[in-house]
HTML snippet that shows the backbone in 3Dmol.js (N, CA, C, O; Angstrom):
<script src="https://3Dmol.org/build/3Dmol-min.js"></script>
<div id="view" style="width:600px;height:400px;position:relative"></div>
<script>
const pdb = `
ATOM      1  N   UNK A   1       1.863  -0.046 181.139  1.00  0.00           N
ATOM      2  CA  UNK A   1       2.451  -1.071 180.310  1.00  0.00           C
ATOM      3  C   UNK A   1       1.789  -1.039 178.934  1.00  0.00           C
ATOM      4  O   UNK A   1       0.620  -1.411 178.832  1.00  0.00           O
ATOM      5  N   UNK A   2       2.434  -0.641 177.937  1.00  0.00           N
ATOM      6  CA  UNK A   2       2.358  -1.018 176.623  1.00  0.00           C
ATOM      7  C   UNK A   2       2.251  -2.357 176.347  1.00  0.00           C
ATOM      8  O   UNK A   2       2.956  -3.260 176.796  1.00  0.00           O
ATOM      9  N   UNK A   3       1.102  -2.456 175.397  1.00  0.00           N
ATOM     10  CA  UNK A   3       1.207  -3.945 174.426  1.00  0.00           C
ATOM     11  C   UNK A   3       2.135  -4.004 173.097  1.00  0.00           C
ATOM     12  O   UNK A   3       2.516  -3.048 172.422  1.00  0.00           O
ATOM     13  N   UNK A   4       2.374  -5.271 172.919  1.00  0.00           N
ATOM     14  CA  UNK A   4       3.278  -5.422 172.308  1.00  0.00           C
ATOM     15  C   UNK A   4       3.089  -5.145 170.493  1.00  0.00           C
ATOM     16  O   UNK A   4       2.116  -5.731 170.017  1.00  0.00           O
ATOM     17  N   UNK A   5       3.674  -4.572 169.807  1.00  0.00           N
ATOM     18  CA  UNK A   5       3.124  -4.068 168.528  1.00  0.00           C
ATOM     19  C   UNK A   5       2.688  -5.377 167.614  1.00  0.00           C
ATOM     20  O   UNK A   5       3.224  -6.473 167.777  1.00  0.00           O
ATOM     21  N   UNK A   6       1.938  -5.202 166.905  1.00  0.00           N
ATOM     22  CA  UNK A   6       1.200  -6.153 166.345  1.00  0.00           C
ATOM     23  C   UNK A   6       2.338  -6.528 164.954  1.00  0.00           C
ATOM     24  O   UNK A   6       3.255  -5.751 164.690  1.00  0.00           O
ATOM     25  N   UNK A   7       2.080  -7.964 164.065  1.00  0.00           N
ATOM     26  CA  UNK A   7       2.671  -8.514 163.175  1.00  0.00           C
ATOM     27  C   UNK A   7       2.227  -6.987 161.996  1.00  0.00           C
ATOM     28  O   UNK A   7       1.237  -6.270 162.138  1.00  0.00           O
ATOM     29  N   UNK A   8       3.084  -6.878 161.121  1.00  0.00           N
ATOM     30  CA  UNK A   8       2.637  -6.213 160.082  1.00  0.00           C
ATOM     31  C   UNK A   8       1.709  -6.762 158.894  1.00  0.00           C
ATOM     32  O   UNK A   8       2.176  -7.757 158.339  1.00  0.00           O
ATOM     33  N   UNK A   9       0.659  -6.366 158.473  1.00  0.00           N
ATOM     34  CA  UNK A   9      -0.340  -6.968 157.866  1.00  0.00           C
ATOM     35  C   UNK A   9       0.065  -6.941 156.787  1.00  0.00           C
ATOM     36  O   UNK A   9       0.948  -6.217 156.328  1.00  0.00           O
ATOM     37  N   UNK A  10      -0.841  -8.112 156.040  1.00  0.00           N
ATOM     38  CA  UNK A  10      -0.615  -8.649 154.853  1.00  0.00           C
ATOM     39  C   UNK A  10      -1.295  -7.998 153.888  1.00  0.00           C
ATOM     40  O   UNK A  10      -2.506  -7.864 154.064  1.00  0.00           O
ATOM     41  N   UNK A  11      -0.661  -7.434 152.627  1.00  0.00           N
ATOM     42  CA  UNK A  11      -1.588  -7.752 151.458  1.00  0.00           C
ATOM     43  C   UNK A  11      -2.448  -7.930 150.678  1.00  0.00           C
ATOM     44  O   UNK A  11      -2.020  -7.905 149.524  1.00  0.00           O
ATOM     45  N   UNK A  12      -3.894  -8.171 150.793  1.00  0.00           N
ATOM     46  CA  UNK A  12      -4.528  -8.686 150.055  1.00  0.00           C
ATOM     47  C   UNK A  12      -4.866  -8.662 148.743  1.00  0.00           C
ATOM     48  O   UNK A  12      -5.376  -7.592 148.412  1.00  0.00           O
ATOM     49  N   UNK A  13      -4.778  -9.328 148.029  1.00  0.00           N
ATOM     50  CA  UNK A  13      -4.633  -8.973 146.077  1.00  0.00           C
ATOM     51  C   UNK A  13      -5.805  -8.089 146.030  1.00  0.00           C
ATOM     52  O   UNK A  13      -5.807  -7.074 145.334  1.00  0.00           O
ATOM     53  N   UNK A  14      -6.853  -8.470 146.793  1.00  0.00           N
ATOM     54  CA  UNK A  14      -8.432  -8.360 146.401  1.00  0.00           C
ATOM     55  C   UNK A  14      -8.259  -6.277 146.508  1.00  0.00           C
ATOM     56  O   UNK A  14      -8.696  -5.444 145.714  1.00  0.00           O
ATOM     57  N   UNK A  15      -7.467  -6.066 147.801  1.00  0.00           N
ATOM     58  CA  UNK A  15      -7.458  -4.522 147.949  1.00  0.00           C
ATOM     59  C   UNK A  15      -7.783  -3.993 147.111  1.00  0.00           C
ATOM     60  O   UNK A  15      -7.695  -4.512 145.998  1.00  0.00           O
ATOM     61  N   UNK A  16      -8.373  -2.554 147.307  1.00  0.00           N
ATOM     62  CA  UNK A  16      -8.174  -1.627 146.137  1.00  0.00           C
ATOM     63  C   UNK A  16      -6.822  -0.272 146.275  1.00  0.00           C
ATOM     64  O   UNK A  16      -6.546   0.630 145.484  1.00  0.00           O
ATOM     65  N   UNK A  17      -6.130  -0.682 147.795  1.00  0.00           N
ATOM     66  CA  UNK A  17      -4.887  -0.147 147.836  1.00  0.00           C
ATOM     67  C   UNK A  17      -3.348  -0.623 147.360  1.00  0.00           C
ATOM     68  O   UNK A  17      -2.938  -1.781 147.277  1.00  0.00           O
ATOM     69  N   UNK A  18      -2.806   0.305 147.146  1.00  0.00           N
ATOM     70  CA  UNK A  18      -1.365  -0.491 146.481  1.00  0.00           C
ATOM     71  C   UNK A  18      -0.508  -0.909 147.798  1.00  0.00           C
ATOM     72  O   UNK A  18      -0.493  -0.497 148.959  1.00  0.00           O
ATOM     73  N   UNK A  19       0.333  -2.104 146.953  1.00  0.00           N
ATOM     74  CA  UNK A  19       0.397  -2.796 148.102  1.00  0.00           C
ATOM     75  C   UNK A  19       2.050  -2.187 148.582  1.00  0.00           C
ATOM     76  O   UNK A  19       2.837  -1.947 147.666  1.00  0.00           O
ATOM     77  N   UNK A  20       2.486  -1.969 150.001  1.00  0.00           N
ATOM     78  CA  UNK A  20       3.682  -1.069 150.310  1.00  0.00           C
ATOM     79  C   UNK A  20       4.742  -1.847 149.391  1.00  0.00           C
ATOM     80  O   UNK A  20       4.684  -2.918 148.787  1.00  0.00           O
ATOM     81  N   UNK A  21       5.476  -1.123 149.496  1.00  0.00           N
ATOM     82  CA  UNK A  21       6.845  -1.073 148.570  1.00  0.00           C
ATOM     83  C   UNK A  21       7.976  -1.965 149.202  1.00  0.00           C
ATOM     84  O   UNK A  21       8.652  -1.558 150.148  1.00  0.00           O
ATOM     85  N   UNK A  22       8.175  -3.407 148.534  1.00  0.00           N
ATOM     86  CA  UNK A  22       9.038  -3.962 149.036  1.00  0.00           C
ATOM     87  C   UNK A  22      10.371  -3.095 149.283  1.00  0.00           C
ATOM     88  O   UNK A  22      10.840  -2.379 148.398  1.00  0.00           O
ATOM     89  N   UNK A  23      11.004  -3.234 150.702  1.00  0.00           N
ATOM     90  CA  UNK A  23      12.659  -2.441 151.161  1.00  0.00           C
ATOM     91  C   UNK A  23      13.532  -3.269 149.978  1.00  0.00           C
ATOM     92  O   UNK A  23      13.240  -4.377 149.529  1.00  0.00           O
ATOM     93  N   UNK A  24      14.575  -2.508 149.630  1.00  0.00           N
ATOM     94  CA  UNK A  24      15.583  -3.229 149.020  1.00  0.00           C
ATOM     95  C   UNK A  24      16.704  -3.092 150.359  1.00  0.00           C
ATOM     96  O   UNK A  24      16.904  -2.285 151.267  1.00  0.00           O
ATOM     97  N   UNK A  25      17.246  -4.290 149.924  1.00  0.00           N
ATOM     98  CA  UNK A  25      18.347  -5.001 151.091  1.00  0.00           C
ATOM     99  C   UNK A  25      19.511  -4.272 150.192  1.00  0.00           C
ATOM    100  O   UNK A  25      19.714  -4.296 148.978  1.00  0.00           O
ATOM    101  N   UNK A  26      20.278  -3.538 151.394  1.00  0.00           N
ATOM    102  CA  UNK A  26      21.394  -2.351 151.232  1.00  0.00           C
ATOM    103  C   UNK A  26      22.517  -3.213 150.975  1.00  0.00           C
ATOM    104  O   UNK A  26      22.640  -4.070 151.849  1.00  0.00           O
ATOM    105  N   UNK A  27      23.819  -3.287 149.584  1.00  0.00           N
ATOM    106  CA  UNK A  27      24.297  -4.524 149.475  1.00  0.00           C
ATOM    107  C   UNK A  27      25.846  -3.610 149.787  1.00  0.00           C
ATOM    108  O   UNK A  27      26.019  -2.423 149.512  1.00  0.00           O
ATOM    109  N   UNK A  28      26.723  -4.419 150.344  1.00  0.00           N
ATOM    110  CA  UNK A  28      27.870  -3.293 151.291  1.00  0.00           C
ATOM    111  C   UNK A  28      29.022  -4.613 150.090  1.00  0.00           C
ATOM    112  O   UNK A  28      28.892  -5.718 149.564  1.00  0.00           O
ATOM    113  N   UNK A  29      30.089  -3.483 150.219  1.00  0.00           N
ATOM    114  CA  UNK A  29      31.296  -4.206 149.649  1.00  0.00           C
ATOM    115  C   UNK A  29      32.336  -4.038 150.658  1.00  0.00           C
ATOM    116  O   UNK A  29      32.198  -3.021 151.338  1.00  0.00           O
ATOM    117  N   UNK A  30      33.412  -4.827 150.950  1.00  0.00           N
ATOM    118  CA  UNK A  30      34.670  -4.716 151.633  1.00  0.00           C
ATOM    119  C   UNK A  30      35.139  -3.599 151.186  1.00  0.00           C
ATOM    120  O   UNK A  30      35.131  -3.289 149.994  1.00  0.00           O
ATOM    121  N   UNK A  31      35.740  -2.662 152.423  1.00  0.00           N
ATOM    122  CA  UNK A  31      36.107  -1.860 152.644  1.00  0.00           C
ATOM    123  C   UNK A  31      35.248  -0.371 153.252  1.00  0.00           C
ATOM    124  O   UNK A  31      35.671   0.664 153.767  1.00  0.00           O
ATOM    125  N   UNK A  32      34.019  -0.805 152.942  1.00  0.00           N
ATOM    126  CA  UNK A  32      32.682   0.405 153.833  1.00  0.00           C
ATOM    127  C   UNK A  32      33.277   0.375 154.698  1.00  0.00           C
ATOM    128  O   UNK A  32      34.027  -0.477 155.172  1.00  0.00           O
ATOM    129  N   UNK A  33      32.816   1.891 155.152  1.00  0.00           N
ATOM    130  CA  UNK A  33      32.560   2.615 156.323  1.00  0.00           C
ATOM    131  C   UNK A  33      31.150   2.144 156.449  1.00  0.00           C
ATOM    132  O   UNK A  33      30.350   1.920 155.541  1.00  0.00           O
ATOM    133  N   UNK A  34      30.956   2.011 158.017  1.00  0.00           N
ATOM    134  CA  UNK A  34      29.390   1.544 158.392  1.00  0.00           C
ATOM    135  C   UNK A  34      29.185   2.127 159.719  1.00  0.00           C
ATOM    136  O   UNK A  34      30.254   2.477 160.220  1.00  0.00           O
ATOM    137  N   UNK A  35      28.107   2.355 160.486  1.00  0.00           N
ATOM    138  CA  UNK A  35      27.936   2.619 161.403  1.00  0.00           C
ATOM    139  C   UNK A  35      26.352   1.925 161.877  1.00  0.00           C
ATOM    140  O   UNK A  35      25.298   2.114 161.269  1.00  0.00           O
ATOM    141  N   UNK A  36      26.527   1.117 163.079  1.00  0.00           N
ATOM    142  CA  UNK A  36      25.729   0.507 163.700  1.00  0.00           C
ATOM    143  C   UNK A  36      24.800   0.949 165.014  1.00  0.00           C
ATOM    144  O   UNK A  36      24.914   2.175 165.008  1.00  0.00           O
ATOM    145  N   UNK A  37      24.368   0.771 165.578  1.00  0.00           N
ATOM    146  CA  UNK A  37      23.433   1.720 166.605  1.00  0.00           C
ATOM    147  C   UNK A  37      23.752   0.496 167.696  1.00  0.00           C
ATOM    148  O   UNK A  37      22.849  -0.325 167.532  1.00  0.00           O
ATOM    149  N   UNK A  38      24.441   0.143 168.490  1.00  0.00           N
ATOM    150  CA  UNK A  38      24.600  -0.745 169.249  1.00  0.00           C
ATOM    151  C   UNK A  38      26.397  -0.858 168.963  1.00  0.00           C
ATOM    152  O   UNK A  38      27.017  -0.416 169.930  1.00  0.00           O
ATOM    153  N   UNK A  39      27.181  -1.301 167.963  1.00  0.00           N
ATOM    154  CA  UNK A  39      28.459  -1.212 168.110  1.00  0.00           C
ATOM    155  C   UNK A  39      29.160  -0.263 167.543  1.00  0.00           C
ATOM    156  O   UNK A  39      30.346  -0.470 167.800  1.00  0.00           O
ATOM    157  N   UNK A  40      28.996   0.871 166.766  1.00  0.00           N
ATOM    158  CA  UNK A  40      29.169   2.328 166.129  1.00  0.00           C
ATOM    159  C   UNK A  40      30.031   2.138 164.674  1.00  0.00           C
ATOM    160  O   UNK A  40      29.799   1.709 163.544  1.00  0.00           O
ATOM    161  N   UNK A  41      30.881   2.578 165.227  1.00  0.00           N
ATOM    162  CA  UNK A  41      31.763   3.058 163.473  1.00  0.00           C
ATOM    163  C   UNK A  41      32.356   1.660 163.153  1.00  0.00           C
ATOM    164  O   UNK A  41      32.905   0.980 164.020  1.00  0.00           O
ATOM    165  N   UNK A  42      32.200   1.215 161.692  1.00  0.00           N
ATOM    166  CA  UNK A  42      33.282  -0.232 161.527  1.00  0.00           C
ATOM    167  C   UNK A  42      33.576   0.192 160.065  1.00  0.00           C
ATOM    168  O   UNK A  42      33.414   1.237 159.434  1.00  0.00           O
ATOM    169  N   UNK A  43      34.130  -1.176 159.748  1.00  0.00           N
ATOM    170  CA  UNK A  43      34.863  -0.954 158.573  1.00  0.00           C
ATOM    171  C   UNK A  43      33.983  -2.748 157.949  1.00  0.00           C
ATOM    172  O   UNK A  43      33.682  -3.634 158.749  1.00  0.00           O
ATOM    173  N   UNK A  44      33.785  -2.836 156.639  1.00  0.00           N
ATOM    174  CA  UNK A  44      33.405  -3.969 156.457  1.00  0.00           C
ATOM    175  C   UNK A  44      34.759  -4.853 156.159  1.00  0.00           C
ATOM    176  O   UNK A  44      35.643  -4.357 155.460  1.00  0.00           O
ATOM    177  N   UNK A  45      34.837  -5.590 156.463  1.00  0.00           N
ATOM    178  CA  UNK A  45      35.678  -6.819 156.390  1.00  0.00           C
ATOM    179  C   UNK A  45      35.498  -8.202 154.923  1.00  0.00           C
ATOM    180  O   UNK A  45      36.251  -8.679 154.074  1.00  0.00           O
ATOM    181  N   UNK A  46      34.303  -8.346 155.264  1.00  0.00           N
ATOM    182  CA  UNK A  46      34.052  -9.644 154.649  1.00  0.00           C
ATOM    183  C   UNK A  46      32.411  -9.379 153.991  1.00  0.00           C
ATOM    184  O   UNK A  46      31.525  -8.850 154.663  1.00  0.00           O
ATOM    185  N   UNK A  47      32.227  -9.833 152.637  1.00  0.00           N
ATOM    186  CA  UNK A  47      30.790 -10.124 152.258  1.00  0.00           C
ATOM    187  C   UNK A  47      30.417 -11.301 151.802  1.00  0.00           C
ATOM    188  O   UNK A  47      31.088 -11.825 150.913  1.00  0.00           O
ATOM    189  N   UNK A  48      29.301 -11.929 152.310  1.00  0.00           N
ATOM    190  CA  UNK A  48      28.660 -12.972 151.819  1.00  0.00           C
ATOM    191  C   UNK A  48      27.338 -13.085 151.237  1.00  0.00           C
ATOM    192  O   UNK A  48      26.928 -11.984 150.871  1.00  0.00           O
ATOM    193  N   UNK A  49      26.329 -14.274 150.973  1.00  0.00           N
ATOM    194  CA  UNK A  49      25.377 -13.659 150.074  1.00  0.00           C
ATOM    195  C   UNK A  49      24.699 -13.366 150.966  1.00  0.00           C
ATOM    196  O   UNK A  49      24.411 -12.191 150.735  1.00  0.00           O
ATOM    197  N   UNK A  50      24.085 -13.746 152.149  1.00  0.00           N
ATOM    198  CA  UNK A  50      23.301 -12.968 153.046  1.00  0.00           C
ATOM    199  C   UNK A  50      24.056 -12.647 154.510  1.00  0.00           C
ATOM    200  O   UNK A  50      23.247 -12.555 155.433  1.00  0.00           O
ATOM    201  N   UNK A  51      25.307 -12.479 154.848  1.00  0.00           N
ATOM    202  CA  UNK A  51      25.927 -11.773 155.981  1.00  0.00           C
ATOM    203  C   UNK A  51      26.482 -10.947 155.459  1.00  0.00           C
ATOM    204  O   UNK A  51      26.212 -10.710 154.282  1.00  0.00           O
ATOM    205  N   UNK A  52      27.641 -10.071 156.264  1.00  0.00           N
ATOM    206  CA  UNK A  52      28.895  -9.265 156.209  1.00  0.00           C
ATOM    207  C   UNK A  52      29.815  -9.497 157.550  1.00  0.00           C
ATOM    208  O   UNK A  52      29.251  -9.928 158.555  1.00  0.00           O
ATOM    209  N   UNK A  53      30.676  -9.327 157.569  1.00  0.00           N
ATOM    210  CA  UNK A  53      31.377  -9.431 158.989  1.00  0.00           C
ATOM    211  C   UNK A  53      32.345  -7.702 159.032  1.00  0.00           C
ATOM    212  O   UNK A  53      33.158  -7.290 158.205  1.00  0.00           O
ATOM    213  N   UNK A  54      31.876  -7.056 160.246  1.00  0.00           N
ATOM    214  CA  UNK A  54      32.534  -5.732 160.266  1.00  0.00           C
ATOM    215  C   UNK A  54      33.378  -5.697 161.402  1.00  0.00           C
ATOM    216  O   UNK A  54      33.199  -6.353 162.428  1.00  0.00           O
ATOM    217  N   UNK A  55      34.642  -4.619 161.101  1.00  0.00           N
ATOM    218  CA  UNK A  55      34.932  -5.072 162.373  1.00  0.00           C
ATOM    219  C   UNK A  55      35.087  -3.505 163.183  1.00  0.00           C
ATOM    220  O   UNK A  55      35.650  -2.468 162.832  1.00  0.00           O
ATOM    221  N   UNK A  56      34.394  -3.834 164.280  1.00  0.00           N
ATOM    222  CA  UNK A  56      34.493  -2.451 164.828  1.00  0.00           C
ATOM    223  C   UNK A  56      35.329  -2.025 166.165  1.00  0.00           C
ATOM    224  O   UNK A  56      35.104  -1.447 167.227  1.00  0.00           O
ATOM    225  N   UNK A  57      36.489  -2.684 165.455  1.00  0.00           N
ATOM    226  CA  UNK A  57      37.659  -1.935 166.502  1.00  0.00           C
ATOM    227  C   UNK A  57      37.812  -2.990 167.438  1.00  0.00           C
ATOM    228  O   UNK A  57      38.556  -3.855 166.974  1.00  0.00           O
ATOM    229  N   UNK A  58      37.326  -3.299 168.767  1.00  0.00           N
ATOM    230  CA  UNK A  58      37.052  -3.890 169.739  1.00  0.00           C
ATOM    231  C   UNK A  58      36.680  -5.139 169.266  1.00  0.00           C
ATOM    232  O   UNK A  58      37.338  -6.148 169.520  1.00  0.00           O
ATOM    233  N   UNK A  59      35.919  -5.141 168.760  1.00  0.00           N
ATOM    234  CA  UNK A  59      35.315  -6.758 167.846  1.00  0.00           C
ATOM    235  C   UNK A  59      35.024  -6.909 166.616  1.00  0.00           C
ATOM    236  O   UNK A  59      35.007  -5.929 165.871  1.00  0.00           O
ATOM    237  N   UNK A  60      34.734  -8.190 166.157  1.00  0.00           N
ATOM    238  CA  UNK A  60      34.251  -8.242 164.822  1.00  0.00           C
ATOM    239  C   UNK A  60      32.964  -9.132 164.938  1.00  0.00           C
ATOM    240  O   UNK A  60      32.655 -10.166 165.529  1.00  0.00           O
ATOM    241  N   UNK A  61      32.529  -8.486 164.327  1.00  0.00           N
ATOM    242  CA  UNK A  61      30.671  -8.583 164.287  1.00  0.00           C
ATOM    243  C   UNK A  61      30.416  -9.581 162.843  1.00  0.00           C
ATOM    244  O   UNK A  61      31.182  -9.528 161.881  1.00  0.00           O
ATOM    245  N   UNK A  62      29.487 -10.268 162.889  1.00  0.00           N
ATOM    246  CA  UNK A  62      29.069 -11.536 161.788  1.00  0.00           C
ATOM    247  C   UNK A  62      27.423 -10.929 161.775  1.00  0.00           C
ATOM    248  O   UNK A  62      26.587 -11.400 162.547  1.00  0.00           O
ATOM    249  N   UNK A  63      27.130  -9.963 160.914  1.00  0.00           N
ATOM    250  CA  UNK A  63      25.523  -9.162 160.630  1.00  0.00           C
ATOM    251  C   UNK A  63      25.121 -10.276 160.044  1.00  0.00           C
ATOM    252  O   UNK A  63      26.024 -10.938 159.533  1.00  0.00           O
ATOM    253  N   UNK A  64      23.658 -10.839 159.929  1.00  0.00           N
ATOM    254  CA  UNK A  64      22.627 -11.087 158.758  1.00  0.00           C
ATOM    255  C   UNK A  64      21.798 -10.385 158.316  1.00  0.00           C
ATOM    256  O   UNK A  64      21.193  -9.585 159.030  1.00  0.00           O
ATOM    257  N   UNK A  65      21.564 -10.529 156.963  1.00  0.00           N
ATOM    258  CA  UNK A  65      20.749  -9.802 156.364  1.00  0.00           C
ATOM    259  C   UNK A  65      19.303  -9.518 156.932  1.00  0.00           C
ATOM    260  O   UNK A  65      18.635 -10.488 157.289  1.00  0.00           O
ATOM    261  N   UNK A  66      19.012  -8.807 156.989  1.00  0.00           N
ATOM    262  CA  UNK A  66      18.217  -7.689 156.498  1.00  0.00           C
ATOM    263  C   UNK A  66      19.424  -6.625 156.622  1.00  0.00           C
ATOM    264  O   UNK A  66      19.637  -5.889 155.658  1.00  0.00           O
ATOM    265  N   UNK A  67      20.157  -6.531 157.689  1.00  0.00           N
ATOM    266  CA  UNK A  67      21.034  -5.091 158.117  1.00  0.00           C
ATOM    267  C   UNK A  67      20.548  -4.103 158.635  1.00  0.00           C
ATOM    268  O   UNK A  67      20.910  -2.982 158.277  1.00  0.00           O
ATOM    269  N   UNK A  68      19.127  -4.383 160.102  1.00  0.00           N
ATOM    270  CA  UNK A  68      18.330  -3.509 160.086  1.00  0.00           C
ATOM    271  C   UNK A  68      18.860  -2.314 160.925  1.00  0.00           C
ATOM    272  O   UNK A  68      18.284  -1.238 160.764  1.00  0.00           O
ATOM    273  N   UNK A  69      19.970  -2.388 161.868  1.00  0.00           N
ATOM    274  CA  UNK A  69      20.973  -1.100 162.265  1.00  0.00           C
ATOM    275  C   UNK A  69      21.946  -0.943 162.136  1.00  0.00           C
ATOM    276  O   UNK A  69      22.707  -0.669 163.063  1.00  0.00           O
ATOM    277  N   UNK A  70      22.424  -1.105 160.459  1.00  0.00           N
ATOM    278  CA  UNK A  70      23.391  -0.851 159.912  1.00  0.00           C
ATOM    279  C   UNK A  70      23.380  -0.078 158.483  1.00  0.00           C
ATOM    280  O   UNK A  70      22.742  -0.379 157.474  1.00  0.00           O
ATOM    281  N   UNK A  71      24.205   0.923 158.673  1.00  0.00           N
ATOM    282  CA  UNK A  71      23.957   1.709 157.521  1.00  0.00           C
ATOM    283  C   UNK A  71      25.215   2.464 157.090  1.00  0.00           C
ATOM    284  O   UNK A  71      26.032   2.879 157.911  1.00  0.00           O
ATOM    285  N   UNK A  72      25.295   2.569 156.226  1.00  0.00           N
ATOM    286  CA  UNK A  72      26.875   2.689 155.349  1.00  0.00           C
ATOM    287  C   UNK A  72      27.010   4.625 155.422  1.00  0.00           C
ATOM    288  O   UNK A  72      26.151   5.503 155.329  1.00  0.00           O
ATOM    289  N   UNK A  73      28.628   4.672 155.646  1.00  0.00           N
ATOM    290  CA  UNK A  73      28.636   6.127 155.594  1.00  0.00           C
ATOM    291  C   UNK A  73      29.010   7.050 154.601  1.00  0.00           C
ATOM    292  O   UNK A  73      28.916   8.259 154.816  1.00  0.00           O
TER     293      UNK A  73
END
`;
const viewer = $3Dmol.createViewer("view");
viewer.addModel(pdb, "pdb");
viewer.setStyle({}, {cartoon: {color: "spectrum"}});
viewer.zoomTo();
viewer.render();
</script>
């Protein structure tokens, strides 16, 4: 049995390392192609300031942002 992965650490100003590189949040417009790792190929439908709604055939999905297994094709 594996333990469970730890919080990702913080920051400290004081470091003398640079501090990692904030991700930029991937911004999708109606009509993407997308592909998800859990519901696969969609099409975007709808954007809001922090969702999208895709719909992938079978269903339509309501994402929030971050978009962490979703990625445009």
């Amino acid at each position: 049995m594996t333990p469970a992965p730890a919080a990702p650490r913080r920051h400290l100003p004081s470091s003398p390392f640079n501090a990692p590189p904030a991700r930029a949040i991937e911004q999708y417009s109606v009509g993407d192609r997308v592909t998800h790792d859990k519901y696969g190929l969609g099409t975007v439908l709808d954007t809001a300031e922090h969702t999208v709604t895709v719909d992938f055939g079978s269903e339509r999905i309501r994402l929030a942002s971050p978009y962490a297994k979703l990625s445009r094709l």
